[in-house]
C-alpha positions in Angstrom: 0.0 0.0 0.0 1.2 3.5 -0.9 0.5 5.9 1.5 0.9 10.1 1.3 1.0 11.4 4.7 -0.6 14.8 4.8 -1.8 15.6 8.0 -1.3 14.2 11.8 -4.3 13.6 13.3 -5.2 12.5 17.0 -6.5 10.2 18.5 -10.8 11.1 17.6 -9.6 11.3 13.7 -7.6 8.7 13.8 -10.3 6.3 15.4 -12.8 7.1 13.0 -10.3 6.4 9.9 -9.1 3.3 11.9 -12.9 1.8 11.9 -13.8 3.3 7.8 -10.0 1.6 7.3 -11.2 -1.9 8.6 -15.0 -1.6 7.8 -15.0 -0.1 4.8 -16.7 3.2 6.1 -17.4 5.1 8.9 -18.8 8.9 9.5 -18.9 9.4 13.2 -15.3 9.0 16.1 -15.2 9.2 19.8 -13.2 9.3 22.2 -14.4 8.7 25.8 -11.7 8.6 28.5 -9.8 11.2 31.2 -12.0 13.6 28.3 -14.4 13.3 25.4 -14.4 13.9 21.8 -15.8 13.8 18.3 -15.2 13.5 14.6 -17.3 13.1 11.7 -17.0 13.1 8.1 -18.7 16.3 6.3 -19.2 17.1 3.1 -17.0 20.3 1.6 -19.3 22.3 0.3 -20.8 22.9 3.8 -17.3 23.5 5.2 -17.9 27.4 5.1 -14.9 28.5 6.9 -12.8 27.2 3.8 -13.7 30.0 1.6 -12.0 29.8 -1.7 -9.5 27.7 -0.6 -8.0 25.1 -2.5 -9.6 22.2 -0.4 -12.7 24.4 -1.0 -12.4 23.9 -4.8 -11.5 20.2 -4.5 -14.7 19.5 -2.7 -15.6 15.8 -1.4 -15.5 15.0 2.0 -13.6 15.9 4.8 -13.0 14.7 8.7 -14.5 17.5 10.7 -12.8 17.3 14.4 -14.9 18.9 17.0 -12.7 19.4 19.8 -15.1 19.6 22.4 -12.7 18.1 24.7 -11.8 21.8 25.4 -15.5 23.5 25.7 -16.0 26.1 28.7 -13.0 25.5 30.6 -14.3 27.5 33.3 -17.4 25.3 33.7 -19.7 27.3 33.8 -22.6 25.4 32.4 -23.2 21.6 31.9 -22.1 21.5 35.8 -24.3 18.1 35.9 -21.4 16.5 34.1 -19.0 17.8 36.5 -20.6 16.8 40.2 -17.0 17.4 41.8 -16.8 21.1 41.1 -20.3 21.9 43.3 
C-alpha cells in the first residue's frame, strides 16, 4: 500500500479512519476517557470556513474534528457532568 501522509491527526480522527479503514466506512469517532471527543466526516461544500481555498475547490468530504474536549473550561454550564466542582 502506498500511502501520502498529509496531516497528523489524534487520537478522535484517527479512530474514526481506523474503523472506515477496517469496515469499509465510517462517519462518526469518539473518544471517551480522562476527556471526550468527536469526529465526523462532512461534506466540503458545507465546510464554510474554507472560503476559496484550495480544499474548498476540490470539494468531497472531509474529517470534521470537533474538539469539544476543550468547551467552557471555566465550567460554567453543563455543571451536571462535572458533580465534583459543586
Amino acid at each position: 500500500m502506498h500511502v501520502k501522509c498529509v496531516a497528523l491527526v489524534n487520537d478522535t480522527v484517527g479512530a474514526l479512519l481506523s474503523r472506515a479503514y477496517t469496515a469499509g466506512g465510517c462517519v462518526l469517532g469518539s473518544i471517551f476517557g480522562t476527556g471526550t471527543n468527536g469526529a465526523y466526516v462532512e461534506q466540503v461544500a458545507n465546510i464554510t470556513k474554507l472560503g476559496n481555498s484550495p480544499a474548498a475547490a476540490r470539494g468531497g468530504t472531509m474529517v470534521v474534528n470537533t474538539e469539544w474536549g476543550a468547551f467552557n473550561n471555566s465550567v460554567s454550564h453543563l455543571l451536571y457532568l462535572y458533580p465534583h466542582y459543586h
